[in-house]
N, C-alpha and C positions, 0 to 999 in steps of 0.2 A: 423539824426537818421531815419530809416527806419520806415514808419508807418506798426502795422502786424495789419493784419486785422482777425478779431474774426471768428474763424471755428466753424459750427453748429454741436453742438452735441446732440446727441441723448438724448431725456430728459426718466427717467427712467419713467416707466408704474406708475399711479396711479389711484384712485377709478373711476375715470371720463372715461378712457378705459376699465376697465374690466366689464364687464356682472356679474353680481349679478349673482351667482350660491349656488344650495341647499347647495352643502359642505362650500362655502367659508362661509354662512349664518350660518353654524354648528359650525364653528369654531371660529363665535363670540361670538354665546351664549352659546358654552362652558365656555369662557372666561366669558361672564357674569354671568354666573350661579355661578360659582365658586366665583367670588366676594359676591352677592347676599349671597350662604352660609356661607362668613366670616361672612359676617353682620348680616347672622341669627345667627351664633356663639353668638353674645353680647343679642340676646333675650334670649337663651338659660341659658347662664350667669346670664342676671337679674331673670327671672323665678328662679333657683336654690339660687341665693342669698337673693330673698324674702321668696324662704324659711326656709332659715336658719337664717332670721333675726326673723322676726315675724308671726302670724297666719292673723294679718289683712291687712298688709302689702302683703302677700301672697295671700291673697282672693283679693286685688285691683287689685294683675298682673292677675291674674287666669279670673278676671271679663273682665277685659283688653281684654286677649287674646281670650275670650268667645263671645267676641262682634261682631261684624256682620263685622267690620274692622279687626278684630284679627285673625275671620277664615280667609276672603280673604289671608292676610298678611303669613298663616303657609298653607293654598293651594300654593300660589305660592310657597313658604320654599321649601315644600314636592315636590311640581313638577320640582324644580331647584334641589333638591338631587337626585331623580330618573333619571333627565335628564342626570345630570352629572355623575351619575355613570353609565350609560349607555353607555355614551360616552366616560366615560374612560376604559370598559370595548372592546369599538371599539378599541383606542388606544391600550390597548393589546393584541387583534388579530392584528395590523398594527406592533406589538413591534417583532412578530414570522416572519415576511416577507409574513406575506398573508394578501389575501384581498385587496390588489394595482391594482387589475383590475378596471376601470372606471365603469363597470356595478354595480362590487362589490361595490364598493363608495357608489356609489347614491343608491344600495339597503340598506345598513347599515345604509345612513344617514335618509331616511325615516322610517327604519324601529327603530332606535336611535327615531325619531318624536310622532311616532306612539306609539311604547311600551311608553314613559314616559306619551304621555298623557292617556295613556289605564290602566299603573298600578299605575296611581295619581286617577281617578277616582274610579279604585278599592280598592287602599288605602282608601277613605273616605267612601266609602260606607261599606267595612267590619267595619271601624272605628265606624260607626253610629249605625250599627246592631250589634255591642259590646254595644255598651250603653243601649241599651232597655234592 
């Protein structure tokens, strides 16, 4: 029997050749944002269910979420929804066939960076000057 001898092939691209780039960078924390907001889904869930269960029960999550952990926890919330809807408002300008120029890219995807963290910090600060 003829020995065959193993032909080198091309191994496909992975993380180790490609260059980190803003977009590829966009399109994981799309991806994570979007998990992050399931999981905010189940606070949202227990907040609602403590209050249809009880008043002190309700004030435990309410003190919870008042806490110096609980704001962090609904800043990031609110900055993962803004992010993401941001970006999937990118995604629907990409859904018409525009916006596929490379300049365009990379200004969308900064400017996706820029508005979430511009109208998170706005979010909380009209949020605060509601409460006074």
């Amino acid at each position: 029997m003829a020995e065959t001898k193993p032909t080198a092939r091309p191994l496909s691209p992975h993380l180790q050749i490609y260059r980190p780039m803003l977009t590829m960078m966009m399109s994981i924390i799309h991806r994570l944002t979007g998990v992050a907001l399931a999981l905010g889904m189940v606070l949202l869930v227990w907040w609602l269910s403590a209050a249809a269960m009880s008043d002190d029960y309700f004030n435990l999550v309410q003190e919870l979420f008042g806490s110096w952990f609980g704001k962090l926890v609904m800043l990031g919330f609110s900055w993962a929804l803004i992010h993401h809807a941001l970006g999937g408002l990118r995604h629907l300008i990409w859904d018409t066939g525009r916006g596929f120029e490379l300049k365009t890219v990379e200004l969308m995807a900064r400017a996706n960076l820029a508005g979430s963290f511009s109208l998170t910090i706005l979010l909380w600060i009209v949020g605060y000057g509601a409460r006074t």
